[in-house]
N, C-alpha and C positions, 0 to 999 in steps of 0.2 A: 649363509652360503656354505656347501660341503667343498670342501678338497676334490682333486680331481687325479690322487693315488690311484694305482689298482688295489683292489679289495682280494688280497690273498690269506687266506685263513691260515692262523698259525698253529700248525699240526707239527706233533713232532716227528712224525713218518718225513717230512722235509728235511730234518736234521739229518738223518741218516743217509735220505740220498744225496745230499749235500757231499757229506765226508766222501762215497761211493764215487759221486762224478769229480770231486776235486780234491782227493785225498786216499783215492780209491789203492794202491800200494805201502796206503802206510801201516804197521805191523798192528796185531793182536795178539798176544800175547800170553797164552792160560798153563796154567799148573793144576794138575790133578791131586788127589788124595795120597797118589803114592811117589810127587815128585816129578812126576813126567812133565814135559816141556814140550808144548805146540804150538805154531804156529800159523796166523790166520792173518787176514787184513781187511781195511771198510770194506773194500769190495764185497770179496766173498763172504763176510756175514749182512752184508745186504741181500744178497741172492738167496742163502740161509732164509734169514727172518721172511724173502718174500716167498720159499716157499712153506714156510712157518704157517703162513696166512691162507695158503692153498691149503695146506693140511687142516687145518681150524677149519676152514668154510665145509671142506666133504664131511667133517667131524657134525655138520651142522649148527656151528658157532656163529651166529650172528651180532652186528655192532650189540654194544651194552654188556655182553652174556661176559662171564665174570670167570677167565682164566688164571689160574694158579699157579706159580712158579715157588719150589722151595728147594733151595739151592746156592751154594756159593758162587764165588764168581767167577764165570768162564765166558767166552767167547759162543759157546750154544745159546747160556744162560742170554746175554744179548740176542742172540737171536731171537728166540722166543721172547724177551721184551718186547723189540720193536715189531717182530712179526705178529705181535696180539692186539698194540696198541694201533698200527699202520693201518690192518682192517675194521677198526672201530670198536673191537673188542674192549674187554676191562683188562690188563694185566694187572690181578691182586698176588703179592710178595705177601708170603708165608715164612715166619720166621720157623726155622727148624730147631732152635734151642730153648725155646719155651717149652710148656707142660703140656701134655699129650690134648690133656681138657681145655686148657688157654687154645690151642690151634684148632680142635676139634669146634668151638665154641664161634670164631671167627671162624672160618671155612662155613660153617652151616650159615652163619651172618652172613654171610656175603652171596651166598648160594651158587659158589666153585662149580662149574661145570668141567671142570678140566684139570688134570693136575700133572705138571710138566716137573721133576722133580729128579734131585742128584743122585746118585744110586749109594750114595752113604746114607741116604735116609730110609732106605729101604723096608729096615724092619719099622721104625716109624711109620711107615705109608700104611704098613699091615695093620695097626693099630688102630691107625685114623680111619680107613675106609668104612668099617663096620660103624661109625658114629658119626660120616657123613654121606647120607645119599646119592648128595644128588653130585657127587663127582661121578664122572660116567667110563672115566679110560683115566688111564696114569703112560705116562713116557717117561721115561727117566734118561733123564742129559748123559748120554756115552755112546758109543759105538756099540755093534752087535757083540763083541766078543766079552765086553763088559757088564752087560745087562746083568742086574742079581738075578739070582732065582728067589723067586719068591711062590707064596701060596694063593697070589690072585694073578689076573693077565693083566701083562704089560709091552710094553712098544719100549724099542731102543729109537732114540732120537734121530738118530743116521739114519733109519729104516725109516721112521714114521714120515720122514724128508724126502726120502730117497723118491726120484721116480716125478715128483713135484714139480711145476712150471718154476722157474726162478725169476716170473714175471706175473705182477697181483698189484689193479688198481687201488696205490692206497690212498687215503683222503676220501675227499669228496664228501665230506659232514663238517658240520659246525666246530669250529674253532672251542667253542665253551662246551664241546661234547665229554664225556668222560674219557679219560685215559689212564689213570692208575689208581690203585686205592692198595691203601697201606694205615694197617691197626695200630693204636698206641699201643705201651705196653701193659697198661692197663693197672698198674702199681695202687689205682683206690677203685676199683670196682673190675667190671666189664670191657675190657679191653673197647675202643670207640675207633669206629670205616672214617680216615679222610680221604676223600674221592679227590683227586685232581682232574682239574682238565686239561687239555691239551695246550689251549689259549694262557693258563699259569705255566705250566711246567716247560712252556715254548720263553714262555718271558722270565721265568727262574734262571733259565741257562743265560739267555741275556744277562742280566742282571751279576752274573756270580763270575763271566767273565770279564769283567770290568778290575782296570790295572788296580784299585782299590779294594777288589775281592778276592776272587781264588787268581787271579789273571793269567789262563792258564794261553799259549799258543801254539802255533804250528809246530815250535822247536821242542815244544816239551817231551820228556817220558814219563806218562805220569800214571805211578803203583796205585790202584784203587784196592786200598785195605779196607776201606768201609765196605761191610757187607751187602751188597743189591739189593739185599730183603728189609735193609733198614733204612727208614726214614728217606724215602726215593731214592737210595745212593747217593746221599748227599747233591744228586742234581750230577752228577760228573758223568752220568751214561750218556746224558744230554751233550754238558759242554765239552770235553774232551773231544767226540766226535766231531761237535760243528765247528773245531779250529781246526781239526786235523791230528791232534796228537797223538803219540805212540800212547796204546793201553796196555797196559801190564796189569793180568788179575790174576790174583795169587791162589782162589780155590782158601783150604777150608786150615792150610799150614800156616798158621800165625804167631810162632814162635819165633825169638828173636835170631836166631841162624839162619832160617828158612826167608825171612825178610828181610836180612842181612845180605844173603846170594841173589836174591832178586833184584836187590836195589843196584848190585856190583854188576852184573851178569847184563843186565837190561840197558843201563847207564840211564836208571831214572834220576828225573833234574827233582819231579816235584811228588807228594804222596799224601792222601789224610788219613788219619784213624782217631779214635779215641787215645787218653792216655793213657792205658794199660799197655795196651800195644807198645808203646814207643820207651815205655819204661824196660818192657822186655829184651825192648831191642838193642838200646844203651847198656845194660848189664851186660849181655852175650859181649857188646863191643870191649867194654870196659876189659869184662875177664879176660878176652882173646885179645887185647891190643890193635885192635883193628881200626880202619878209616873208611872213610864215605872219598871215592875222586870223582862223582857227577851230581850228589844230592844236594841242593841250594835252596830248598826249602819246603816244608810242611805245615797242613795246616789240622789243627787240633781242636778237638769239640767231642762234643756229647756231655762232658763234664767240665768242669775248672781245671785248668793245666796249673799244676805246680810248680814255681818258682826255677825250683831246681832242673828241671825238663827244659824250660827254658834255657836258662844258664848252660845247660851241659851242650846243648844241641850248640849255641852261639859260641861257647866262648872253647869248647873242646874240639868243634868241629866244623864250624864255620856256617851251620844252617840256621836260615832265620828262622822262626816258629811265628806263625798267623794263627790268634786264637780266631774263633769264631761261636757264633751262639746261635743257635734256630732249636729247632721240634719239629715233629711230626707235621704239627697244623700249619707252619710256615715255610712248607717243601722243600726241604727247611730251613737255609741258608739267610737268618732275617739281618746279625751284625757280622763285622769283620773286625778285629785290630790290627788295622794298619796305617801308617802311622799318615796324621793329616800336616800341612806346612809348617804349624806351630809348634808341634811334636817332634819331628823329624829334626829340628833345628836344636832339640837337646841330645844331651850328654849319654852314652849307652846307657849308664846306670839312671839318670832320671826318667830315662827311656821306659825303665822294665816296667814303672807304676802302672803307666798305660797298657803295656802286651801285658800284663797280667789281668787287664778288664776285657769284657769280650767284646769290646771295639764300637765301632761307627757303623748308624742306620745304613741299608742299602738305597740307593736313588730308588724311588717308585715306592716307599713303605712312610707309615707313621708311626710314629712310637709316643707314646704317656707315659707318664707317673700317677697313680692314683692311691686315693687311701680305703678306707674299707668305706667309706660312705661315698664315694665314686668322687669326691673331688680331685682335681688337680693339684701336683706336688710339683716343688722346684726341683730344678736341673742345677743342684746346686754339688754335685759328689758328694752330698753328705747325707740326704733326707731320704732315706729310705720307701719305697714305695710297691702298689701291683704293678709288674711291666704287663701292657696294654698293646696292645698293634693292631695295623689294618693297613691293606692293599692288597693288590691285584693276585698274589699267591698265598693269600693267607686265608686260612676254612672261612666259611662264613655257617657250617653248621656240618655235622658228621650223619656219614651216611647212615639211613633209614629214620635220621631225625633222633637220632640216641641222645640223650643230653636235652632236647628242647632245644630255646635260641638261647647263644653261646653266645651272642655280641651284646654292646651295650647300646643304649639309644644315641651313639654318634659310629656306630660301627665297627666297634677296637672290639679284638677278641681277649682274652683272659687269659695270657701265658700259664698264670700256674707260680712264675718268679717273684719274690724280692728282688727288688733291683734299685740301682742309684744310676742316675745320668748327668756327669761333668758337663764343668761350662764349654769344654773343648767337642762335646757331644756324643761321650765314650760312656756308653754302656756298661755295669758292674753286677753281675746277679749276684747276690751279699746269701739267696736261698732258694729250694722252695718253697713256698707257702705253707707247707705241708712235713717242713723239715726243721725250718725255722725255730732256734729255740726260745721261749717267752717267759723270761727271767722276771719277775719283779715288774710286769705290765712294760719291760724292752724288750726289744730282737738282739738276739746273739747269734752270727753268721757261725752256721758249723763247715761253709764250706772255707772259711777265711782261715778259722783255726788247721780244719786239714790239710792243705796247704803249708801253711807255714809250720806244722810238725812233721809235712814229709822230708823238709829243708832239711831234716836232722839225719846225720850220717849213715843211720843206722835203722833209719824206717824206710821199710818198702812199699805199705799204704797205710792212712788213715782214716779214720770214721770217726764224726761228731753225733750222738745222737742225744735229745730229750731226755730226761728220764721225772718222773712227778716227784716234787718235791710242797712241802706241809707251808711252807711260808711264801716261798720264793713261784710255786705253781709249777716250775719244771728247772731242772741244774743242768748242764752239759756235763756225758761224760767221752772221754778218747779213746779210742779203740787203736792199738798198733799192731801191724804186721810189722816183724824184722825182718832185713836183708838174711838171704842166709850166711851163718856164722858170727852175725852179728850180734850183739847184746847192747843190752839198756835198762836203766831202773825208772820207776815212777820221777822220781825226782830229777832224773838226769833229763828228762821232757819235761819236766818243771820248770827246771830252770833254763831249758832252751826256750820255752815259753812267753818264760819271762819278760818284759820288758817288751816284747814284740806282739801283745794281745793287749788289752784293757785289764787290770787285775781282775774285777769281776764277771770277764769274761772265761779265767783260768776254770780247765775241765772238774770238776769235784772227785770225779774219780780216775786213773788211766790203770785200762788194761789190754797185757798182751795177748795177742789171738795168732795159734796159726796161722790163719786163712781169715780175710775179710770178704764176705760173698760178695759177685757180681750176679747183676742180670741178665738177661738175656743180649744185649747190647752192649755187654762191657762198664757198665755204669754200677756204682755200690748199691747194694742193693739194701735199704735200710728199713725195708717193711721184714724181711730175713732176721737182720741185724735185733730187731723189738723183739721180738718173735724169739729169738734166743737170748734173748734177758728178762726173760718172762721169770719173776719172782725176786729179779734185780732190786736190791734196797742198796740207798747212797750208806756208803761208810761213816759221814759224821756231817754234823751241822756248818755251813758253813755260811760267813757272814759278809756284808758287801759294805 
């Protein structure tokens, strides 16, 4: 026997008019490149995107054909989301801080017909065009008075809109039809298309506002520092809209002054970013004496949140920190730490073991432990294992079939992580697979160690990386950035070290670096890191 529902397909062009018809006055929020402040609401970036879609279709854009936005976050930038996705289009997000080759390479992968793009990218677009065809026009997100000049033709956004119906059938295709695609960053090869469809990234937004996830609602102001070009926006284009909440997108100024006045200026309650971000933003506070009177909490990912980030947010300023863990392949939002009945009933400080793991499954996913010969590991916080997943938003293979089949014979894709899973059902990524160092036939967490060497007063980031070693097959050694002003000797990380690692997990060698590279998303970037320690020999023999 079938149910006797209505069969309404979950498109996310419904989100939007959702907000429109029942949230349609509530604010939007954008900052440009030089600081400008504007104001927009659901409404009218519904009208926007619908006639986004008028312009696409005269463009001769049909469902499927594969739309390019590279660009920070603005209120156009939305527009063109939803107006590319609503007509059945592809919205494929370009990141603009990768290598000219990395984007050119994806863009022709994806075969871009259209490139809607910031006007800081400008000279970049000059670059790209000659290395991809088959884009056919570029607009760049600004008004006419703004448009750069450039050496090929281009459209200003207000123009390319202007003049458009503010009225464009959207929907009316399959639920499971395409809707976004966004590239890994491609760190051991080829950058690899996860295509979303509509019917996931309809049930993502579900999913992430649940009181146990981002639980975002009507009352929020909530700062989207995650970049739109990365990893679907964390999913917030989505649910910020469908509750209603005030959006605040900060554009391309991510300095900790700059999101320091947005946060005050706006009275954002909630915000995500990476931890770089948030590091910079607690220093600026730090040096100026400054306070947060609306910010109540943040949720951190892309990487391992540091102890101390924690701490200072909690205990300096009263914001809670929600780690969180996903990818690309998992739209991405796959754990949350927050805290379940068992948890919640301890003490802050036995609190922190758990927010320092990246939390609890979302309802609607699976999660595994496995070893290298595909069996099942215990849930025991201690057995180290591959994290495995499967459900309704997670790839089941990347577009054009890059990679082969990606799942195993019960369905679970391949995160890529070391991970441990507690009996309380808290999630630990201990690595990547690919990062992981292999001491003596063990795993040694280089993200466990950086972390607890940025706790040191005097570090402003850390890096673990491998290096070969003649007995042991590979040693860990520490990489530190100092605060500025600040100083430190090998030994003084030594002996903070100390006692808070496994002894034979202590780094063989520590040294200071300027600058610890990131990639293109804010995350260390450790293929970089190898790469300049090319010829790197360990100091001396060390024993376990």
């Amino acid at each position: 026997m079938m149910g006797l529902m209505q069969d309404v397909p979950l498109t996310v062009d419904r989100i939007l008019d959702h907000a429109a018809a029942w949230h349609g006055a509530r604010e939007i929020v954008s900052r440009d490149a030089e600081g400008r402040v504007s104001r927009s609401t659901y409404a009218a970036v519904h009208a926007d995107a619908k006639r986004v879609s008028n312009a696409l279709a005269a463009e001769g854009i049909r469902p499927g054909d594969r739309v390019a936005t590279m660009g920070w976050n603005s209120a156009r930038h939305l527009a063109a989301w939803y107006g590319a996705s609503g007509m059945g289009a592809v919205l494929h997000t370009l990141n603009p801080r990768l290598f000219l080759e990395q984007i050119a390479y994806i863009a022709n992968h994806a075969g871009d017909r259209l490139l809607i793009a910031d006007p800081a990218t400008a000279d970049l677009v000059e670059q790209l065009l000659p290395q991809v065809p088959s884009i056919e026009k570029v607009i760049f997100l600004c008004d006419t008075a703004s448009l750069p000049e450039t050496g090929f033709a281009a459209t200003a956004f207000d123009d390319w809109i202007a003049g458009q119906p503010a009225e464009y059938d959207w929907g009316g295709f399959d639920e499971n039809a395409a809707c976004g695609l966004c590239y890994t960053s491609g760190t051991t090869g080829n950058p690899k298309g996860v295509l979303y469809s509509h019917r996931s990234n309809y049930i993502h937004a579900l999913m992430t506002l649940q009181r146990d996830a981002l639980g975002l609602s009507a009352r929020d102001t909530v700062l989207l520092v995650v970049p739109m070009y990365h990893a679907n926006a964390w999913g917030v284009v989505y649910s910020a809209p469908a509750v209603g909440a005030k959006l605040v997108l900060p554009g391309q100024r991510m300095d900790g002054e700059s999101i320091y006045n947005l946060i005050e200026q706006e009275g954002v309650t909630y915000s995500a970013a990476v931890p770089t971000v948030w590091q910079m933003l607690l220093q600026y506070m730090q040096e100026n004496g400054k306070r947060f009177t609306t910010l109540e909490r943040v949720t951190i990912g892309g990487s391992a949140c540091p102890e101390s980030i924690i701490r200072t947010f909690r205990d300096d300023y009263g914001v809670d920190v929600i780690q969180g863990w996903g990818m690309t392949e998992t739209s991405p939002l796959g754990t949350v730490s927050v805290p379940n009945a068992a948890v919640a009933a301890k003490s802050d400080d036995e609190q922190m073991a758990f927010k320092l793991k990246q939390g609890r499954l979302l309802c609607g996913l699976e999660m595994k432990l496995v070893d290298d010969a595909g069996k099942r590991l215990p849930h025991d916080g201690r057995t180290p294992g591959r994290l495995m997943i499967k459900g309704p938003t997670i790839a089941g293979a990347y577009f054009g079939n890059e990679g082969g089949d990606v799942l195993d014979e019960e369905g679970f894709f391949d995160t890529g992580d070391v991970s441990t899973i507690d009996a309380e059902g808290y999630m630990q990524i201990t690595d990547r697979a690919k990062d992981v160092v292999k001491s003596g036939g063990e795993w040694i967490s280089s993200i466990e160690i950086e972390n607890i060497a940025m706790g040191h007063d005097a570090v402003a980031n850390a890096a673990v990386v491998g290096v070969a070693h003649p007995k042991w097959d590979e040693r860990p050694i520490l990489l530190c950035q100092l605060k500025p002003g600040a100083s430190a000797t090998a030994d003084d990380l030594r002996t903070f070290l100390d006692g808070r690692i496994a002894k034979w997990w202590m780094p063989d060698d520590i040294l200071f670096v300027d600058d610890i590279p990131l990639g293109p998303t804010g995350k260390i970037d450790k293929k970089a890191i190898r790469a300049g320690l090319k010829g790197y020999e360990l100091p001396f023999e060390v024993t376990r």
